[in-house]
Each structure stands twice: as structure tokens, then as C-alpha cells.
C-alpha positions in Angstrom: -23.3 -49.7 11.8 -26.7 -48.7 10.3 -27.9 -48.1 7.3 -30.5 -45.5 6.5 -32.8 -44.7 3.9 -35.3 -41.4 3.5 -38.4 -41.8 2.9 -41.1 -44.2 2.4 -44.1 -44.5 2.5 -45.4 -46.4 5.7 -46.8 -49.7 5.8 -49.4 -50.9 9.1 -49.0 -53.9 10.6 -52.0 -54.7 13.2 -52.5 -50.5 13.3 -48.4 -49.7 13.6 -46.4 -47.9 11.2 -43.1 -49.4 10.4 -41.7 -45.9 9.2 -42.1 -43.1 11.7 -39.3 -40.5 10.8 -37.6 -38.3 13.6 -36.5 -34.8 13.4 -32.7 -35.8 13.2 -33.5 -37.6 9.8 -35.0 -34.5 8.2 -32.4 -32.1 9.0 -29.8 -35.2 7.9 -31.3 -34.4 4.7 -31.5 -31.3 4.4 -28.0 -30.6 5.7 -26.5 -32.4 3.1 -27.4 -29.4 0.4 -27.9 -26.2 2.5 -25.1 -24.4 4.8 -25.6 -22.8 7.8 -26.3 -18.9 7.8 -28.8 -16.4 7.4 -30.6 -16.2 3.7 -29.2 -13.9 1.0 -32.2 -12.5 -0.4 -33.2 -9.8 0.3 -29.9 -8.3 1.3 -31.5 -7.2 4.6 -32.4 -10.3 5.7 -32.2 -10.2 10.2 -30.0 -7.1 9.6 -29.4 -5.5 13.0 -29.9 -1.7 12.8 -29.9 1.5 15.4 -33.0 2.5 16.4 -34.6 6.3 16.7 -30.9 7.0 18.4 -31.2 5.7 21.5 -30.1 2.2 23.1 -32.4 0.3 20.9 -31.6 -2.0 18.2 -33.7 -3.4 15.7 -33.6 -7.3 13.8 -35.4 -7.0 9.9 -37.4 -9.9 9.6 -35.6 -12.5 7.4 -34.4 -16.1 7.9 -31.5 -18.8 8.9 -30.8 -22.2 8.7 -28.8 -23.9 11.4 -27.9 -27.2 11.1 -31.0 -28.8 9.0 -33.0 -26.6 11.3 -34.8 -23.3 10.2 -35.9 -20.1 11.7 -37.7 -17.0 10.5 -38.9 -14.4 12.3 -41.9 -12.7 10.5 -44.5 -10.2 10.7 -42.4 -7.7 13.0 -39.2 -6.8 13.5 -37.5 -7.5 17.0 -36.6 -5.0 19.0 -33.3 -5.4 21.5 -32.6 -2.9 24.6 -28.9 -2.6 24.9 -27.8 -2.8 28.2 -26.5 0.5 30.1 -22.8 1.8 28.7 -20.2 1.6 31.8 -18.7 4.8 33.5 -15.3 4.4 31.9 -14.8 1.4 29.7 -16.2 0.5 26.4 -18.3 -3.0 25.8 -19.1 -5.1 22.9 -22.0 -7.2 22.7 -23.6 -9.4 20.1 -26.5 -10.5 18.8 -26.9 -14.1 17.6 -29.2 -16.8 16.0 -29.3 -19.6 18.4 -30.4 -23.1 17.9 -30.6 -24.9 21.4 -31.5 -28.8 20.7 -32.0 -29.0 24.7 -34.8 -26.8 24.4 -36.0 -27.6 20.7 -36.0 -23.7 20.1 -34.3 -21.4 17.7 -34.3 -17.8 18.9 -32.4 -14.4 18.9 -30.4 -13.6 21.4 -28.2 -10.5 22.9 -24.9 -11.4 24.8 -23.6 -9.0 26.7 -19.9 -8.7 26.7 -17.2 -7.0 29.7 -16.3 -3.6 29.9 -12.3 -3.4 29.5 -9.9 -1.2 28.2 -9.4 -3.5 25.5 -12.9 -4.9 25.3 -13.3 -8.6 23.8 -17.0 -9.3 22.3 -18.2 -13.0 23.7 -17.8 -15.9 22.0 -20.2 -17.9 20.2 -21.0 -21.4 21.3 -20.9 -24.0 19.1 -21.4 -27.4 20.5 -23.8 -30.8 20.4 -26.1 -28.7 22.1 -26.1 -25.3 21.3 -24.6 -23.9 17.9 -25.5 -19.5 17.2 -25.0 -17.3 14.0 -23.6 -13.8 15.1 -25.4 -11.9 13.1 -23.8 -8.5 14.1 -21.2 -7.1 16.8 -22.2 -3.5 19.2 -19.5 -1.3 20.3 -20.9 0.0 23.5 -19.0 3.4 24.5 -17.8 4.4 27.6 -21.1 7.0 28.8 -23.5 7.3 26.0 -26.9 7.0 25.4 -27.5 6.0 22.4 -26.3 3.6 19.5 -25.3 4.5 16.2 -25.2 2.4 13.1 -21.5 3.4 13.2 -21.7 1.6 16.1 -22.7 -1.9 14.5 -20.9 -4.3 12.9 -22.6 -6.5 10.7 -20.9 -9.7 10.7 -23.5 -11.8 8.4 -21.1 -12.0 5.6 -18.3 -13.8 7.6 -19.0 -17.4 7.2 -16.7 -18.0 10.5 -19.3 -17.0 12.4 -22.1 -16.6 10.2 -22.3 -16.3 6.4 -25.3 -16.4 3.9 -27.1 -19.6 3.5 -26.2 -21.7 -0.2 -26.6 -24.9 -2.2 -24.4 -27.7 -2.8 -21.8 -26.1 -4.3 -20.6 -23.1 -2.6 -19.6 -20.5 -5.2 -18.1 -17.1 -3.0 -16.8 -17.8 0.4 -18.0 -14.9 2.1 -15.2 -15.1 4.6 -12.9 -13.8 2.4 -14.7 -11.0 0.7 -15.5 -9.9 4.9 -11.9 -10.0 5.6 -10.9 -8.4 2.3 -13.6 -5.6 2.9 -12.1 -4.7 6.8 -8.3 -5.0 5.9 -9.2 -2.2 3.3 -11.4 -0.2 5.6 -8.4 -0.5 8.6 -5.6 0.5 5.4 -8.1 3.4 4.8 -8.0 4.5 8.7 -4.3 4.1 8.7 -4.1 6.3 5.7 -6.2 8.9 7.3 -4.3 8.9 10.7 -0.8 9.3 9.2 -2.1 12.4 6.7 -3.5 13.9 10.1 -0.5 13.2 11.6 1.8 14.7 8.7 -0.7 17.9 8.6 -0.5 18.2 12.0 3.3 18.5 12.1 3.6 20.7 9.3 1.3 23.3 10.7 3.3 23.0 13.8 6.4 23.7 12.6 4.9 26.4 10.3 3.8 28.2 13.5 6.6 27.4 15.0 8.4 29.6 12.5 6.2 31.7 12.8 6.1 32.2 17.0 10.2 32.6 16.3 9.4 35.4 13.7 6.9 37.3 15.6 9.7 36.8 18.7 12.6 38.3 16.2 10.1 41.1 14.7 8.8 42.5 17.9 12.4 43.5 19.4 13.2 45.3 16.0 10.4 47.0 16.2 10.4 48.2 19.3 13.7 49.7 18.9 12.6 51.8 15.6 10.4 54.9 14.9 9.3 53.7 11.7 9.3 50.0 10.4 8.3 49.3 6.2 4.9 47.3 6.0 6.2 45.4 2.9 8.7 43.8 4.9 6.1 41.6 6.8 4.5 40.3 3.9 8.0 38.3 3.8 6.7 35.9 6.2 5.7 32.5 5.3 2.9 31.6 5.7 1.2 35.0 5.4 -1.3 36.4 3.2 -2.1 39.8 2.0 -4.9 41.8 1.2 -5.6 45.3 -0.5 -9.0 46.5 -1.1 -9.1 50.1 -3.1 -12.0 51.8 -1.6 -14.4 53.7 -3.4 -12.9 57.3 -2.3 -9.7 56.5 -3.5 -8.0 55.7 0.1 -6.0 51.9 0.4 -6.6 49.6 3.3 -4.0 46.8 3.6 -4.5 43.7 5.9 -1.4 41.4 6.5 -2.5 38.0 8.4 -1.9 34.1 9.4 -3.4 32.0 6.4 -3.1 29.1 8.8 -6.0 30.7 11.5 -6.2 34.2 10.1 -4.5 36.1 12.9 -4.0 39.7 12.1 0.0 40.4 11.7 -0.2 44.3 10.5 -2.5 46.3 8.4 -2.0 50.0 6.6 -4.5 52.3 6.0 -3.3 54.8 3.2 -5.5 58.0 3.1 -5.5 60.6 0.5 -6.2 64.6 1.3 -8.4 67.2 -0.2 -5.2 69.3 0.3 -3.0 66.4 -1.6 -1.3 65.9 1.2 -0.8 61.5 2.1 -1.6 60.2 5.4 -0.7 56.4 6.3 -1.7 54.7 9.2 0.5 51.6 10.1 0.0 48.8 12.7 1.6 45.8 13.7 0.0 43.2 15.9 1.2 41.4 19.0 0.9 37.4 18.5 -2.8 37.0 19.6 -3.5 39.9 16.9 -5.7 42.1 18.8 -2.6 43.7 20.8 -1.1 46.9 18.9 3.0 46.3 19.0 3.7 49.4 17.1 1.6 51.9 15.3 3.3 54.6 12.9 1.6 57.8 11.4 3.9 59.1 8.4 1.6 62.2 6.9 3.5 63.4 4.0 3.4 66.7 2.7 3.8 68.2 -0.9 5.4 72.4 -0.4 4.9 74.7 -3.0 8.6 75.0 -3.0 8.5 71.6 -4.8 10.0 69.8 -1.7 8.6 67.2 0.3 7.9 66.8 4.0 7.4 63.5 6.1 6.1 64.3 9.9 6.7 60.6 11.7 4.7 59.9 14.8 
């Protein structure tokens, strides 16, 4: 058992002080009313950040304490080369604060992790000798050549590996509020994925209809001499157009509104003679193919009746 006490001043006896204080009985004391992690203020204190998009990151100058120990890192920011991105798998790495009592040195480090199909970043150590801060975690992808910010995941808010530095009384564990923040994110992603998903099968199975249609369409048509252009505007998932032209003529357009494949169009054109000419075409699938095209030219006799010429 001992008892300690911290400090006084020292007193000499025949030239040797009787209080000489070590290390270990500062950061006792200082231990006792500040928590591990990196400072609050300001918010982008050793921040890791993408650099000029390449495979350079970049620490903001700022400061930790780590076990009654401190660290800063001032006057420049550190710069960090991320290691080349494997063939086929993805990697994650980390950067840390590392306190090393072997070596009496606190320092930033990058830790490297394994490429893998299901990558794992590396684990902190945290030991008698060597206790480290994750201040961030890198997804390294498969063949690229640079490293976004998207890329970064800053992990100074999670107190289980990092958190921000406070007094004696903790008032927001940071944990929480991290954990909070990526459960909502991943909800978000979910969300996203199963919209995409239900788009994706409702535009399938509207051009599924629509393949059947075109499949239907195509062997009526082929067997007529004349087929009615309103018919086709019938199909869901179709829009159509009319634009009256200055001259007085009509073109019609008939198309996909999904990815605006022409299905028919009618040009209706007017004579000096007062005769009607209309021009109809309908499309093969890939709508540049004619299926059919019709002429009707219609004809007003003096007699009062009226002619149709199909062809």
C-alpha cells in the first residue's frame, strides 16, 4: 500500500530534494478530470480529409489526450500516402493517435488493413504499452487511384474508439449519437435500395406489357391494308404528341414515355386542290424500323361524293 500526495514544494537535505515527481504522477492527475480523445473545439480538430484526389490524405492540426498524456500536432498539417488499392479486393485502413510508453512518443499512424471480399479494418491496440485513438477509417477500392472523402469515415465521435476529450462530468456520450447517426444513414440506404428495386420492377413489367403489345400489334398489322392511328394511343404507357404546323398540315408522334421509342406517327397534309393526304407509320420495337406505312389520300368529287385511294 502507498499513499500519495501531489505536489509540494521540495525541501534539500545536504543538496537532495525529497520531492522529485515522475511523469506517471502527472498524468495520475490529470487523468482523474480529462478523458481520452481528440479536443472538441474547433470541430476539425486532426480531421482526416482527401487530398487534391489522389491517394493522399491529409490530418488538420488539432489535439488529443491519451491517458494523462497529450499530443498536438501544429504548424502543418500531416500528410499520409495510402498504400496502392489491390487488383480485386477492397481494403480498409486507419489512421490513429498512438501513445507508445515503450518509446515515450505519441505519434500518428496509418495501419494498413487486408484486402478481402469482406474486408475487416485493423484493430486498435490498447494495452499497458500501447493505447491509439482511430481517428478515421479508409475504404480502399478494388483499382483506383485516388481517395474520396466519401471514402473516409470519421470515427472521432465514437468514444469506443475515440471520442472528444471532456471534464469530470461527461455530459453526451458520443458513442451513442455515432451509432444513432450510422443506423439512420444505413435505414436511408436501405430505403433507397428497395425504391430502386420497386422502380426497377415496375418499369420491367411495364415494358414487358409493352414487348407483348408490340408482339400482338405487329401480326394484326401485317395482315391489314389499313390500320386506325388512334388505336395505338391505347397503349399504356404511351404518350402522344400533335403539333399544328404553321401551314395548316398536322404531324402526330405516338412514343414510349419510359425511353421515348417511337411507336407510330401521322402526318396529315392538306391540298391546294382540297383534297387530304395522310401519311401513317408504325414502328418496329427499336423504333427506327417501319412495320407498316399507309397512304389514304382522300378526295372531295364535284359530284358531292368522296374518294379514299389506300396504298
Amino acid at each position: 500500500m502507498a499513499e500519495v500526495s501531489f505536489p509540494f514544494d521540495s525541501v534539500q537535505t545536504d543538496g537532495i530534494d525529497d520531492r522529485v515527481y515522475y511523469a506517471e504522477d502527472f498524468k495520475r492527475y490529470f487523468k482523474q478530470f480529462l478523458t481520452n480523445g481528440v479536443y472538441p473545439n474547433p470541430s476539425t480538430n486532426l480531421k482526416v480529409e482527401a487530398l487534391n484526389n489522389n491517394m493522399v490524405l491529409s490530418v488538420n492540426l488539432g489535439s488529443a489526450f491519451i491517458n494523462g498524456t497529450c499530443y498536438s500536432l501544429i504548424d502543418d498539417k500531416l500528410n499520409i500516402t495510402v498504400s496502392d488499392a489491390h487488383i480485386s479486393y477492397n481494403r480498409k485502413d486507419i489512421v490513429v493517435v498512438s501513445l507508445n510508453e515503450t518509446n515515450r512518443i505519441v505519434n500518428i499512424l496509418y495501419k494498413e488493413g487486408v484486402p478481402s471480399a469482406s474486408p475487416q479494418a485493423p484493430t486498435i491496440i490498447r494495452n499497458a504499452d500501447v493505447y491509439e485513438l482511430k481517428l478515421c477509417e479508409i475504404t480502399v477500392k478494388s483499382g483506383i487511384n485516388k481517395i474520396t472523402q466519401a471514402d473516409i469515415l470519421d470515427t472521432r465521435l465514437n468514444k469506443s474508439v475515440c471520442g472528444f476529450v471532456t471534464g469530470l462530468v461527461e455530459t453526451v456520450d458520443t458513442t451513442e449519437l455515432f451509432n444513432q447517426y450510422e443506423t439512420y444513414l444505413n435505414q436511408k440506404i436501405e430505403e433507397w435500395k428497395q425504391t430502386q428495386k420497386q422502380q426497377s420492377n415496375e418499369f420491367n413489367e411495364q415494358m414487358t406489357e409493352i414487348e407483348n403489345w408490340f408482339t400482338e400489334v405487329k401480326l394484326d398489322i401485317t395482315k391489314l391494308q389499313s390500320f386506325d392511328f388512334d388505336n395505338l394511343t391505347e397503349l399504356k404507357g404511351t404518350t402522344r404528341n400533335t403539333n399544328f404546323l404553321g401551314n395548316g398540315n398536322i404531324e402526330e408522334k405516338i412514343f414510349i414515355t419510359a425511353d421515348n421509342t417511337k411507336v407510330a406517327d401521322r402526318f396529315t397534309e392538306f391540298l391546294q386542290n382540297g383534297d387530304i393526304k395522310v401519311n401513317t407509320k408504325v414502328y418496329e420495337r427499336n423504333g427506327k424500323n417501319i412495320m407498316r406505312e399507309v397512304n389514304v389520300l382522300t378526295k372531295f368529287n364535284s359530284d358531292g361524293s368522296i374518294t379514299e385511294v389506300i396504298s
